[in-house]
C-alpha positions as CSV (number, residue, x, y, z in Angstrom):
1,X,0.0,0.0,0.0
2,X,1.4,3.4,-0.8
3,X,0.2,4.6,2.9
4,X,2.6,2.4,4.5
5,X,5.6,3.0,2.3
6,X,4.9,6.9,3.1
7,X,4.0,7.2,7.2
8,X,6.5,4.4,7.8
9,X,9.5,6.6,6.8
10,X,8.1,9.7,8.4
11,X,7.5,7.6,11.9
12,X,10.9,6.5,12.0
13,X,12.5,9.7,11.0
14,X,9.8,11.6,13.6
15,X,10.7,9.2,16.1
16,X,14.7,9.5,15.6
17,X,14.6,13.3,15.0
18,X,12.8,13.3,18.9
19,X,15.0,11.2,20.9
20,X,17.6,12.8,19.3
21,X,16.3,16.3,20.5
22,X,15.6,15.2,24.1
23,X,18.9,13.5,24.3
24,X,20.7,16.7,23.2
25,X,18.8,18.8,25.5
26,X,19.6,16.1,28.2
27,X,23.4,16.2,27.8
28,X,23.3,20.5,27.5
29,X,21.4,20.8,30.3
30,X,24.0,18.7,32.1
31,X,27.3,20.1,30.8
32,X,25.6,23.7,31.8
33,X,24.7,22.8,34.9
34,X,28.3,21.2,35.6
35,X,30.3,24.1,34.6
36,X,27.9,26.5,36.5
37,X,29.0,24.9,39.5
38,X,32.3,24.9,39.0
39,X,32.4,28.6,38.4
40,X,30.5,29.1,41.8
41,X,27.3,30.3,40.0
42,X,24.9,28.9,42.0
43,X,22.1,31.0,43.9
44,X,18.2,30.7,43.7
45,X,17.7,32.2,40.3
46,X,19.9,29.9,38.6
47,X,18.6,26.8,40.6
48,X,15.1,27.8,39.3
49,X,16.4,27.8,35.5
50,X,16.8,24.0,36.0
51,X,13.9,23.4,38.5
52,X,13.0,19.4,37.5
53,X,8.8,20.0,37.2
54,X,7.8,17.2,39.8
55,X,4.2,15.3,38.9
56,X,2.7,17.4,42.1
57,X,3.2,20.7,40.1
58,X,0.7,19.0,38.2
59,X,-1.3,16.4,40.0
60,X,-4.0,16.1,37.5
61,X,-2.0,15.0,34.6
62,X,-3.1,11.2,35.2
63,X,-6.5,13.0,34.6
64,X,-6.1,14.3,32.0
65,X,-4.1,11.6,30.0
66,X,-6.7,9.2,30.9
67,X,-9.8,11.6,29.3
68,X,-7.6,11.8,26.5
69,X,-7.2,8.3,26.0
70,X,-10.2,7.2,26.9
71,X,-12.4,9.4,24.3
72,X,-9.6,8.3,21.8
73,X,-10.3,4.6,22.4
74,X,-13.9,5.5,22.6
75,X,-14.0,7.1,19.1
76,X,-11.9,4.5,17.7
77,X,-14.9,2.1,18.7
78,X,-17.6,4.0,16.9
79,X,-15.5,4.3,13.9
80,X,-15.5,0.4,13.9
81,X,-19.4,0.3,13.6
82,X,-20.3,3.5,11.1
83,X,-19.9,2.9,7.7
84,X,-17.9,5.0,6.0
85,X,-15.7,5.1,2.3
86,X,-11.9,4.8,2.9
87,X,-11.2,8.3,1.3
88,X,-14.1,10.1,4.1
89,X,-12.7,12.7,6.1
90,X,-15.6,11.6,8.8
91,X,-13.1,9.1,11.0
92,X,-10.1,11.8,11.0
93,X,-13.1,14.3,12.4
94,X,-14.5,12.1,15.2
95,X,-11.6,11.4,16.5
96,X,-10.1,14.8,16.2
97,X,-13.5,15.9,18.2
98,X,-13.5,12.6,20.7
99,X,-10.3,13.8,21.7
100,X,-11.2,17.7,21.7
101,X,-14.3,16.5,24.0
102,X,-11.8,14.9,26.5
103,X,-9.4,17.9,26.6
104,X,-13.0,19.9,27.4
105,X,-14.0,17.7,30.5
106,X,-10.3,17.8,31.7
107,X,-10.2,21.7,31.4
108,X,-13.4,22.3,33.2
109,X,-12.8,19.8,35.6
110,X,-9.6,21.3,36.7
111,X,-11.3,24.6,36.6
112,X,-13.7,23.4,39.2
113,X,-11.4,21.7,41.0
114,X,-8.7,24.8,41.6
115,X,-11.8,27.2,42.9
């Protein structure tokens, strides 16, 4: 299928181009913070530059990840069961708006939650 012979190089390349990105940022992040403490540059302002974001700064992101995934999963269901033709944009748009609907809950939600 020409599908596969097109997404399958742009996953891999995607995927490579990403851990390449986080693995650079990684390694500078390291070296910066190293030689910053070697030159004696360390006070609170340049702690907080490298502040590691701990999962309470955001304790409902379990929430919202499991929305997400659940109204994915859930549109991928009714997709199953409506019949559509292989070139209809309708699948790409329920799931697009399945997973819009989940982000919605989780935002008001969270809203409610923080009042």
């Amino acid at each position: 299928m020409i599908t596969s012979e097109v997404l399958m190089p742009i996953a891999i390349l995607g995927t490579l181009g990403t851990s390449i990105y986080f693995f650079t940022k990684v390694m500078t992040d390291y070296i910066l913070k190293k030689k910053m403490i070697d030159k004696g540059f360390v006070n609170d302002d340049t702690q907080a530059i490298f502040k590691n974001y701990k999962a309470d700064d955001n304790k409902y992101a379990s929430l919202k990840w499991g929305l997400i995934a659940f109204f994915a999963g859930l549109s991928l269901i009714i997709m199953e069961y409506v019949p559509v033709s292989p070139e209809s944009p309708l699948p790409y748009g329920l799931f697009a708006v399945a997973v819009s609907f989940g982000f919605l809950i989780y935002y008001f939600l969270v809203k409610r939650e923080t009042k």
